[in-house]
N, C-alpha and C positions, 0 to 999 in steps of 0.2 A: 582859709586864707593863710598866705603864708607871713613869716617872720619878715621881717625889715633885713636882718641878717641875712636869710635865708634868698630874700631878692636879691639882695646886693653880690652874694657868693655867684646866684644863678645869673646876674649881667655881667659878672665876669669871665664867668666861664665859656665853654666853646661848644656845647652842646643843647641843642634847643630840645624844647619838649615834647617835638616831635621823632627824636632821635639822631637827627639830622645833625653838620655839624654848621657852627654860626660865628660868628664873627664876636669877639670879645668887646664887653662894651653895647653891645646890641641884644635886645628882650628876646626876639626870636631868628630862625633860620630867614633867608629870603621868602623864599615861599610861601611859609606859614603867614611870615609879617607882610605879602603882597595877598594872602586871602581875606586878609579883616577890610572892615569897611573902611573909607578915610577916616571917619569920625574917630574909630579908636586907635588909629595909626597918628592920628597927631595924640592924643590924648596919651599915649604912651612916653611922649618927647615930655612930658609933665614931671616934676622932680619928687621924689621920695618923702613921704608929708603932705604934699600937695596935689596930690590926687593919682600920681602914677599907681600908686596898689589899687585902687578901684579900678584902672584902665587893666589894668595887668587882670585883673580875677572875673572883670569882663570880656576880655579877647582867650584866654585859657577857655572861661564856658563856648564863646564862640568858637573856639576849634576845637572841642572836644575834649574828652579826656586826654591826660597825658599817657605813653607807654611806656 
């Protein structure tokens, strides 16, 4: 799992963990974040504390390792 820091760096940044690049402000690339199921695509919109790191380390196993 990762740090709270370390989320918040990687929602700002411009690079998904696919490689891809993504929109600042957004967990992942389109793609990626149009592969998960809706359940974890709302569960993501969820605030920092309150449940978005378990959305986040559940949608990462669903798409795989990162590269």
């Amino acid at each position: 799992m990762k740090s709270t820091r370390e989320m918040v760096d990687e929602l700002r940044g411009t690079k998904c963990i696919c490689g891809k690049p993504k929109k600042s402000k957004r967990t992942f690339c389109f793609a990626c974040y149009h592969s998960l199921p809706a359940s974890l695509q709302k569960d993501l919109y969820n605030r920092i504390g309150e449940g978005y790191e378990q959305a986040y380390d559940a949608s990462v196993a669903y798409l795989g390792p990162a590269k």
